[in-house]
Each structure stands twice: as structure tokens, then as C-alpha cells.
C-alpha positions in Angstrom: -39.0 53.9 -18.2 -41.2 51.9 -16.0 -40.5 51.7 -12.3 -40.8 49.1 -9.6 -42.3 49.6 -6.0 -42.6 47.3 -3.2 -45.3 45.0 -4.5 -43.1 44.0 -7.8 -40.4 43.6 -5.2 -42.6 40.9 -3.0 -43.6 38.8 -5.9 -39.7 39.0 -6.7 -39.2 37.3 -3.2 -41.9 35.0 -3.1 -40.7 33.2 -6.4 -37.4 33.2 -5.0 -37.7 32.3 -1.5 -38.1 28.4 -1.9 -36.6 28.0 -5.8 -33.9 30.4 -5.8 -31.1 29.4 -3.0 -30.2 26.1 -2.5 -29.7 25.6 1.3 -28.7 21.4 1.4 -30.4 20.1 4.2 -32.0 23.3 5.4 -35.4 23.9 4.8 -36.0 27.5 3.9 -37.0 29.7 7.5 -40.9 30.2 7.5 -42.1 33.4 5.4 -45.1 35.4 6.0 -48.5 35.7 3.4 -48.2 37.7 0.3 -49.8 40.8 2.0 -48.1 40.4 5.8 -44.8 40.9 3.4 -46.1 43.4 1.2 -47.0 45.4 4.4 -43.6 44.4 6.1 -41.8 45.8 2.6 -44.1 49.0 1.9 -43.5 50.0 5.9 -39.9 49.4 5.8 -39.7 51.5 2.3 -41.8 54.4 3.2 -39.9 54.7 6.4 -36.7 55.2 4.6 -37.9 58.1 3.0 -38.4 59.6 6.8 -36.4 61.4 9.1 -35.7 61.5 12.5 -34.6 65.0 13.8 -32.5 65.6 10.9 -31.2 62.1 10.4 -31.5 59.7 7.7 -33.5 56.2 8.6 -31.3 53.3 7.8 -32.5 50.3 9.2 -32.7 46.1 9.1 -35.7 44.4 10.0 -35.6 40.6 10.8 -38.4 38.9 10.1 -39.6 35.3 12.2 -42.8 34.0 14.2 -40.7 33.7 17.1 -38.3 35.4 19.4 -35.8 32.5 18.8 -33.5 32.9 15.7 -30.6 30.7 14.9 -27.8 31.6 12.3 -27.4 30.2 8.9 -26.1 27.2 9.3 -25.5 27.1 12.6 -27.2 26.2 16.3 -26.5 29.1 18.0 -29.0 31.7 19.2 -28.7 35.2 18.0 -29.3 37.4 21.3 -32.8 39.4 21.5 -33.7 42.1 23.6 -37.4 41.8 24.3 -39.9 44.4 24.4 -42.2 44.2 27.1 -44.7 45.5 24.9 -44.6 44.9 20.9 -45.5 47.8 19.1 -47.4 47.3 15.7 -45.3 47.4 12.6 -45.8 51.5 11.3 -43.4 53.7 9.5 -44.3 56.2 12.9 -43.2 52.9 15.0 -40.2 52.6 13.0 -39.0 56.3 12.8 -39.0 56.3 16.3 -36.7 52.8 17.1 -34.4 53.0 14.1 -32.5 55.6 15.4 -31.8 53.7 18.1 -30.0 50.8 15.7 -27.0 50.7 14.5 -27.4 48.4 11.1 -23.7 47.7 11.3 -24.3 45.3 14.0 -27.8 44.9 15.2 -31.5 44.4 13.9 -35.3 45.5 14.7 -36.9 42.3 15.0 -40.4 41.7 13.5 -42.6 39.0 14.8 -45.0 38.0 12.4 -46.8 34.3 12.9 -45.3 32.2 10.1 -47.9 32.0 7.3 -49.8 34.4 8.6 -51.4 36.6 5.8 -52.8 40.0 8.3 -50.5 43.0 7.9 -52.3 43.8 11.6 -50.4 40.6 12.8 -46.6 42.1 12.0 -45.0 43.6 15.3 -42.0 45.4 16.2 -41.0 42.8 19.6 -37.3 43.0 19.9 -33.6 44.1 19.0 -31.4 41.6 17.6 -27.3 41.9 18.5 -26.3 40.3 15.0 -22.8 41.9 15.7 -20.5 43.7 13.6 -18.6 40.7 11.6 -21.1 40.1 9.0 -21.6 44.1 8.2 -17.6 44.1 8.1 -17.4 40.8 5.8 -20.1 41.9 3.4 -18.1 45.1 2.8 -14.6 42.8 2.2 -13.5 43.9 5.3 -13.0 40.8 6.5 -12.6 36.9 5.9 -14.0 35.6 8.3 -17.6 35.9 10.0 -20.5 34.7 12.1 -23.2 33.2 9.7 -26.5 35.7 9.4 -29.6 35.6 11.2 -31.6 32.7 9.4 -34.7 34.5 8.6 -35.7 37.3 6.3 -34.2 39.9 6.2 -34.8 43.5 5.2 -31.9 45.4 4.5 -32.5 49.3 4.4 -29.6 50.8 2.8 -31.1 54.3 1.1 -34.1 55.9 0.5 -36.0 54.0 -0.8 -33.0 51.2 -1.7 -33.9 47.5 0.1 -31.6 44.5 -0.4 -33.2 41.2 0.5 -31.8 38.4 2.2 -32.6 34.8 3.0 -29.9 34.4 5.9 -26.6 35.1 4.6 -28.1 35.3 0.7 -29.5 38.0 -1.2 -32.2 36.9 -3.2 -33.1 40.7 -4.6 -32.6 44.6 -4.2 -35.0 47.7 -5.0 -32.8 50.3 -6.1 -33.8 53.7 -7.8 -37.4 52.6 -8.5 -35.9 49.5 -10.3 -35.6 45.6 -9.7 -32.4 44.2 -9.6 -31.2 40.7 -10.1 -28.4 39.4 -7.8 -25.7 37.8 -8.7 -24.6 34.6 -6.9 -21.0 36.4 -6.2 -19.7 39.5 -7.2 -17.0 37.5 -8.7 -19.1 37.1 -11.7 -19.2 40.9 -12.1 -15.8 41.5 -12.8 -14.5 38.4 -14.5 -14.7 40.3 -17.8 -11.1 42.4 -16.4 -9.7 39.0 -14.6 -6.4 39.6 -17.1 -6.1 43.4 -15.4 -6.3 41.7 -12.0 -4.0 39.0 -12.8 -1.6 41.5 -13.8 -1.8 42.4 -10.7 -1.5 39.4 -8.7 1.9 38.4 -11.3 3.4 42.0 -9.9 3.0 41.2 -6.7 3.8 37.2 -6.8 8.0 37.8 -6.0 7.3 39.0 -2.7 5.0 36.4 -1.7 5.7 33.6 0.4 3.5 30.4 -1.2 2.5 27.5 1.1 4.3 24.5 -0.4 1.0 22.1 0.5 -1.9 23.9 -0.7 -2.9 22.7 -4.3 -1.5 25.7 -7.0 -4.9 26.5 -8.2 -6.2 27.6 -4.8 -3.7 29.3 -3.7 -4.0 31.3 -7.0 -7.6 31.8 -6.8 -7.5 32.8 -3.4 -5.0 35.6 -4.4 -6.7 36.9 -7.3 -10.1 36.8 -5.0 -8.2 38.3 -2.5 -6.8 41.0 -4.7 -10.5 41.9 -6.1 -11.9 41.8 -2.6 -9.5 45.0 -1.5 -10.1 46.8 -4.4 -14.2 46.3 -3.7 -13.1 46.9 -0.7 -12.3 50.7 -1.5 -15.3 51.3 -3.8 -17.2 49.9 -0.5 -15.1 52.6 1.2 -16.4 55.4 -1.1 -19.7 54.5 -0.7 -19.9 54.2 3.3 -17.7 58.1 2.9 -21.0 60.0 0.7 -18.9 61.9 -0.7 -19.0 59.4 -4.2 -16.2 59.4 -6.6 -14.0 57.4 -9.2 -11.5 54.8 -8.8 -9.7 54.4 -12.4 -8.0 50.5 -11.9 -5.0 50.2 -14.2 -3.0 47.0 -14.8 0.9 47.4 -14.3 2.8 48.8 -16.8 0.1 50.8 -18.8 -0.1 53.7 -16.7 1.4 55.9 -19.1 -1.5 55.1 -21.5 -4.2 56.9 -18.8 -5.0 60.4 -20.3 -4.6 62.4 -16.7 -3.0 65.3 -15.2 -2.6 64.5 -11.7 -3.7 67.0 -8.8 -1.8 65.0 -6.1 1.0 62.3 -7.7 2.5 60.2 -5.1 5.2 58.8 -7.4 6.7 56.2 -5.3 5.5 56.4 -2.5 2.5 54.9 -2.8 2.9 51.1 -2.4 1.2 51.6 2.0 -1.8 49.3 0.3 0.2 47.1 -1.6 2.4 46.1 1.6 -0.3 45.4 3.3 -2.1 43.3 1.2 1.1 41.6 0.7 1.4 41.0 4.4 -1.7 39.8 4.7 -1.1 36.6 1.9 2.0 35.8 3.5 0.2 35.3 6.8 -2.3 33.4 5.5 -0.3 31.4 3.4 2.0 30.4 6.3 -1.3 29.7 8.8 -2.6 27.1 5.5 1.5 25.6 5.6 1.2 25.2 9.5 -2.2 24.2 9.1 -1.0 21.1 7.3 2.1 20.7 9.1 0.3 20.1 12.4 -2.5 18.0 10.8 0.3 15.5 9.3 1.6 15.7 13.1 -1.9 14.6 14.3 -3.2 17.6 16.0 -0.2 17.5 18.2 -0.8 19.9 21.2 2.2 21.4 21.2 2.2 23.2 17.9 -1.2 24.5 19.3 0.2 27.8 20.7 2.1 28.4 17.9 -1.1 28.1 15.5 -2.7 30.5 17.5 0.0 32.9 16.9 -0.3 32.6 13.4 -4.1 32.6 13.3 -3.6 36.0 15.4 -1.4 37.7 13.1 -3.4 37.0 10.2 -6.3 38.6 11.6 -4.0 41.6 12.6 -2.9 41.7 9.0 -6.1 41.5 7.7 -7.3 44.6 9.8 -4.5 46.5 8.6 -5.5 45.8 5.3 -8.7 46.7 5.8 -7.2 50.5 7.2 -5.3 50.7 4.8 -8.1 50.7 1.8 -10.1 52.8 4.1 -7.3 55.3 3.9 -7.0 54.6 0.0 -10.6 55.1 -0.2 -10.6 58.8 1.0 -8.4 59.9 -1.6 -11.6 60.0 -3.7 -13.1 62.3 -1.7 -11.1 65.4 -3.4 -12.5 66.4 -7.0 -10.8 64.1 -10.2 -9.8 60.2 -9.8 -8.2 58.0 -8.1 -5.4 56.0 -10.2 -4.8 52.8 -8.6 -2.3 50.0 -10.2 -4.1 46.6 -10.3 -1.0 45.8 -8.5 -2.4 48.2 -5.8 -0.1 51.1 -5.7 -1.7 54.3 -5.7 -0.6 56.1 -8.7 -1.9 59.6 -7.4 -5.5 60.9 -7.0 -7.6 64.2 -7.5 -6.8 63.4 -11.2 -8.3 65.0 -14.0 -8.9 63.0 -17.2 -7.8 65.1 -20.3 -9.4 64.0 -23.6 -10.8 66.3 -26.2 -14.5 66.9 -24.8 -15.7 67.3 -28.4 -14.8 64.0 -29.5 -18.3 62.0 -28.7 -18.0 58.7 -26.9 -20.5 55.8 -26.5 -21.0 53.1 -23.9 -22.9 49.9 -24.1 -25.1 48.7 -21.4 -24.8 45.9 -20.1 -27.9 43.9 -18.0 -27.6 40.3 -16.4 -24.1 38.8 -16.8 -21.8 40.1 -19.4 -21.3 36.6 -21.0 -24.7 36.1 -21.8 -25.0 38.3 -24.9 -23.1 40.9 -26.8 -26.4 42.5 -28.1 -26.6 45.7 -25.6 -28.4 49.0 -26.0 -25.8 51.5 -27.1 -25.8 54.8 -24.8 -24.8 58.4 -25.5 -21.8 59.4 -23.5 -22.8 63.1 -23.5 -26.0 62.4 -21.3 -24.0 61.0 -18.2 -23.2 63.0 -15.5 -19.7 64.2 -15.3 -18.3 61.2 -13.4 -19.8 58.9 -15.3 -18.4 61.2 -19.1 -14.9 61.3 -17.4 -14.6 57.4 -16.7 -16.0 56.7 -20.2 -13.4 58.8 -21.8 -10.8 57.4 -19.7 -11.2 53.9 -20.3 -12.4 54.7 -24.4 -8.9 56.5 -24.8 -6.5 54.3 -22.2 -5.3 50.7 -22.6 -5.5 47.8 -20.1 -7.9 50.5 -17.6 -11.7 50.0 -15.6 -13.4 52.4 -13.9 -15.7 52.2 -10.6 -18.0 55.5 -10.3 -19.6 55.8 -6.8 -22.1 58.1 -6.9 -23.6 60.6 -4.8 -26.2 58.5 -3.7 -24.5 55.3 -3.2 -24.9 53.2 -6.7 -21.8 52.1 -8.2 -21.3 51.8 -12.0 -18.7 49.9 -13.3 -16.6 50.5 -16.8 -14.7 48.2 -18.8 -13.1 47.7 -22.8 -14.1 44.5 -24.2 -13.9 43.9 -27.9 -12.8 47.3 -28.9 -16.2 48.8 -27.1 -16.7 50.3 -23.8 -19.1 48.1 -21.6 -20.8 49.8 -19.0 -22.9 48.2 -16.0 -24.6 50.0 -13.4 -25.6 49.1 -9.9 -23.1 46.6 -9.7 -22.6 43.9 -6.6 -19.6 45.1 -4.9 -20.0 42.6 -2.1 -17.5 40.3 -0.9 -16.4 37.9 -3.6 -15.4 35.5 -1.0 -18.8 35.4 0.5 -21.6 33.9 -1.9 -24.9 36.2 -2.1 -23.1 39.2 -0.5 
């Protein structure tokens, strides 16, 4: 196998910067010479392989010749704290801020003279306060968000893992000594089990209240988005936990087919995520009713307060959501599975898959888009770790079933049936589908 380092991954950037994302009207925010970003990427790597008193560096850098950044797509500033005095752009220099940044909602600002091609011209000058919203969105916590920083960014995830972005899209990600393309949502991902998710979505359709003005087809894609969105949601949860583990995603009604003997069965009980997520449609499906209702009214002023209230609740509704696949997402954190209806009740967890171990079982992997070709390199079940053998058995034996592993180190594979084979994809996006280049 040959491996990637930071140089493949700035000639990866550089072809992308200008051709890859299409921003309308935008031009594309100024990016340093080949070798000022080849320094910027080799520091920021190195440095994740560093520690700080114990602790692990995880860090973002934004990149601009100025102290003045805008968001993507917008005209307001993001805030800066200065340095007095910019310290040159080291893996010393960054061991010793990072700590000092939380990545969930701020940045270490690099000023680097646009164009400029001298690694000695990079500098540490500032801390951006990006805020919490995007971190939250990115991770399908949320809906709604302030736009990113338009610049580059350098997102520092693992050791040795950075995720590229220009403004709110990721153009590419250097993960375990390998390139990775991006997908333009992680939509794409997961279309191949869209009839396990819509499953899911018809279970849950009788307790929903529909806006009577939206157009059908949105409000069914925006509930079959929504529905995929909690469930990366979770396997976002297992991730931020390290503690890894396996979500097996059943559609309604072929539970009995999943070969497990549950540690922990929750029989009925388990609908907490379900409620909530149907909670949160009904709110926004009455905001988009009242929505219309005050726009065939004209805007009047009196339904103003009442739009608020409805705006608030759906946002409360939404963070409740978001708890409760927090909550889901620590089930994993015992040893065996967690079973979870595509119709979001949880099934039970700590569950042990029970096939016959001497039966071998083979997975195809899948590269790119799994629409593209059906020509993949086949791969030996018995050489996976036992995560990754206990999903493949799972889905091989069970009908209607995916499986998201998390492993220990953060990368999630993803499992699937398709044509009587077992598809398997690793290092899959399990950003927001809602938010393009996630």
C-alpha cells in the first residue's frame, strides 16, 4: 500500500482550490504559494502528533493575509483577538497555543501574505471566535448555522487526520496515511439504503403533522434528510465519545431477521429518540405552514409574535433531538451493538451478533460513489478486526440491516447488502446531509 503525506495532500488542494467548488459570484479567498502551504500543512500535521502535558493537539488553523475575515457568503466580520506579537508558524509555536483552543468554536489564525510562496512569511497572529454553531451543524446537531470563516481552513481532527476546507466546503481529508475524496454531501453516501430509511420515515408518517402548503416532495425529502441526519448524528456521537462502536440500522419490521442475543433489551420502551425526532418535524412543519400563512397575510405584524414562538420551539425541539441521540449514542459504549429501527426506536444494545464463526464471509470494497461501478476488490472477512467481522456477519446473515462501525480511532466504516453482496466503505462522510461539503 502506498501512503500519502502532506505534500500529496497540497497538490490535492491546489487543483481544487479554484476548479473544484463552485462559489457563484464569489471569487475564491486568496491562497498561499505551493511551499507557504506545504509548510502551513506539514506544521499543522506534525503538530498533531504532539502533546501538550498529556493532552492530545486538536486544532484549526485559518489561513488569510489579513486580520479581517468575512464568512462565507456573508459581510460580517468574524471577531479576532490580536497578538501583540505574531509568533512564526512551528509545531513548538503551535503545541504551545492549541491547548488554549477549543476547535468546537474558535480558530488559531495564520497570516500568511496572499501569494506569498516563503514558509518564513506564515505567522501565528490571532484567535478567531468562529463560535460553536458551525461545529454543532457539521456534526447534524443542528439546522441552522453561521456560514464558516471564508478562507482556508485547516481542520485538525486526529493524529495525523486533516480535513480541508474552502469556507464552509471540504475540498479534501488526509486520513490514515491516505487521500480521500469528498463527497459533495454525505447524502450521496447512503443513498444505496434510502428504501431502509424510507421505511423508516413511512413508520413514522401517522404521527406527523404535514404543512398543507409546502410542495409534497419537499416536505418528504426534508424528512427522509432529517431522518438520516439523526442517525449520523449518533455515529457523530460515537465518534466525539472514543470509546468506538457499532450501530446495526434495521428497517421496521425485520428485526426478527438480526442474528443477536441482546445484553440490554429495552422492548418497548425505547421510542425517547423516536418522539423526539417526531417532535421536532411537527414543529418545523407548522413554522413552514405559518410561514406561508403570514406571507399570504403580507408580513402582517401581528402574527409576528406568534412566529417567533414557533421559530423558538423548533429550535427547542431540535436541541432535544440532538440530546436525545447523544444519549442513544452512549449505548455503544458497552461491549456488542447497538440495534436501532430505521424508524428510530432503539431495539436494545450491548448486543452480541450470533452466526457460526466458521462460516467465512466476504465484503466488497467500495471506493468513490457506489453507483459508479460494481467492479470492487473483494475482501476477506476474517482479516477485519472484530467490529468490523461482527457487522459483516450481521448484515451477510440479516435482511433489510446496515451497519456503521466507529472505530477506536475515529474512522467510520459503513456496511450495506446490495445485489445479494455485502458492500463495504470505509472512512465514510458522516457530516450533515443538509449542509453541502460537511
Amino acid at each position: 500500500m502506498s501512503y500519502a503525506f502532506p505534500e500529496h495532500l497540497t497538490n490535492q488542494v491546489l487543483d481544487r482550490w479554484r476548479t473544484f467548488v463552485s462559489r457563484h459570484a464569489s471569487p475564491a479567498p486568496p491562497l498561499p504559494g505551493p511551499r507557504a502551504l506545504k509548510h502551513m500543512l506539514e506544521t499543522a500535521f506534525f503538530a498533531s502528533l504532539e502533546r501538550e502535558e498529556g493532552r492530545e493537539l486538536r486544532f484549526t488553523l485559518v489561513c488569510s493575509p489579513t486580520l479581517e475575515i468575512v464568512r462565507d457568503g456573508a459581510d460580517d466580520a468574524v471577531p479576532v483577538v490580536q497578538l501583540q506579537s505574531p509568533r512564526p508558524l512551528t509545531v513548538d509555536a503551535l503545541r504551545s497555543i492549541a491547548p488554549a483552543i477549543n476547535p468546537a468554536n474558535a480558530a488559531i489564525l495564520v497570516r500568511c501574505p496572499a501569494d506569498a510562496d516563503d514558509p518564513a512569511a506564515c505567522e501565528i497572529a490571532g484567535v478567531l471566535g468562529v463560535g460553536s454553531h458551525l461545529a454543532r451543524t457539521r456534526r447534524g446537531r443542528s439546522y441552522y448555522h453561521r456560514p464558516a470563516p471564508y478562507a482556508l481552513l485547516i481542520d485538525v481532527r486526529d493524529a495525523g487526520e486533516l480535513h480541508i476546507y474552502r469556507g464552509g466546503i471540504k475540498l479534501a481529508a488526509l486520513q490514515a496515511g491516505q487521500l480521500h475524496d469528498q463527497l459533495a454531501s454525505s447524502e450521496l453516501e447512503f443513498l444505496p439504503i434510502s428504501s431502509i430509511l424510507s421505511a423508516g420515515v413511512a413508520r413514522l408518517r401517522p404521527r406527523v403533522q404535514r404543512p398543507g402548503h409546502e410542495p409534497e416532495r419537499e416536505t418528504s425529502d426534508f424528512e427522509w434528510t432529517a431522518l438520516l441526519n439523526t442517525i449520523l448524528t449518533i455515529v457523530n456521537g460515537v465518534h466525539e465519545h472514543g470509546h468506538g462502536g457499532t450501530l446495526l440500522l434495521v428497517a421496521p419490521g425485520a428485526e426478527a431477521s438480526v442474528p443477536v442475543r441482546l445484553k440490554f433489551d429495552v422492548g418497548q420502551s425505547g421510542t425517547i429518540l423516536a418522539d423526539r425526532f417526531v417532535t421536532f418535524l411537527n414543529a418545523r412543519h407548522e413554522l413552514v405552514e405559518a410561514r406561508w400563512r403570514q406571507k399570504q397575510a403580507g408580513g402582517a405584524a401581528t402574527d409576528q409574535a406568534a412566529l417567533w414562538h414557533l421559530q423558538n420551539a423548533t429550535l427547542v425541539a431540535e436541541e432535544d433531538l440532538g440530546d436525545a441521540a447523544d444519549l442513544t449514542a452512549r449505548l455503544t459504549a458497552v461491549d456488542g451493538a447497538l440495534v436501532l429501527g430505521a424508524d428510530l426506536r432503539i431495539v436494545g444494545f450491548g448486543a452480541e451478533i450470533v452466526v457460526d464463526a466458521a462460516v467465512p464471509v466476504s465484503a466488497f470494497e467500495v471506493s468513490g460513489s457506489p453507483h459508479r461501478s460494481k467492479d470492487w476488490r473483494q475482501v476477506d472477512g476474517e482479516r477485519f478486526g472484530m467490529r468490523h467481522r461482527s457487522a459483516l456477519r450481521g448484515v451477510t446473515v440479516a435482511d433489510d440491516t446496515a451497519a456503521f462501525v466507529v472505530s477506536q480511532d475515529g474512522a467510520v466504516s459503513f456496511f450495506w447488502k446490495q445485489d445479494n453482496r455485502v458492500l463495504l466503505k470505509r472512512h465514510v462522510n458522516t457530516g450533515n446531509p443538509s449542509v453541502v461539503g460537511a
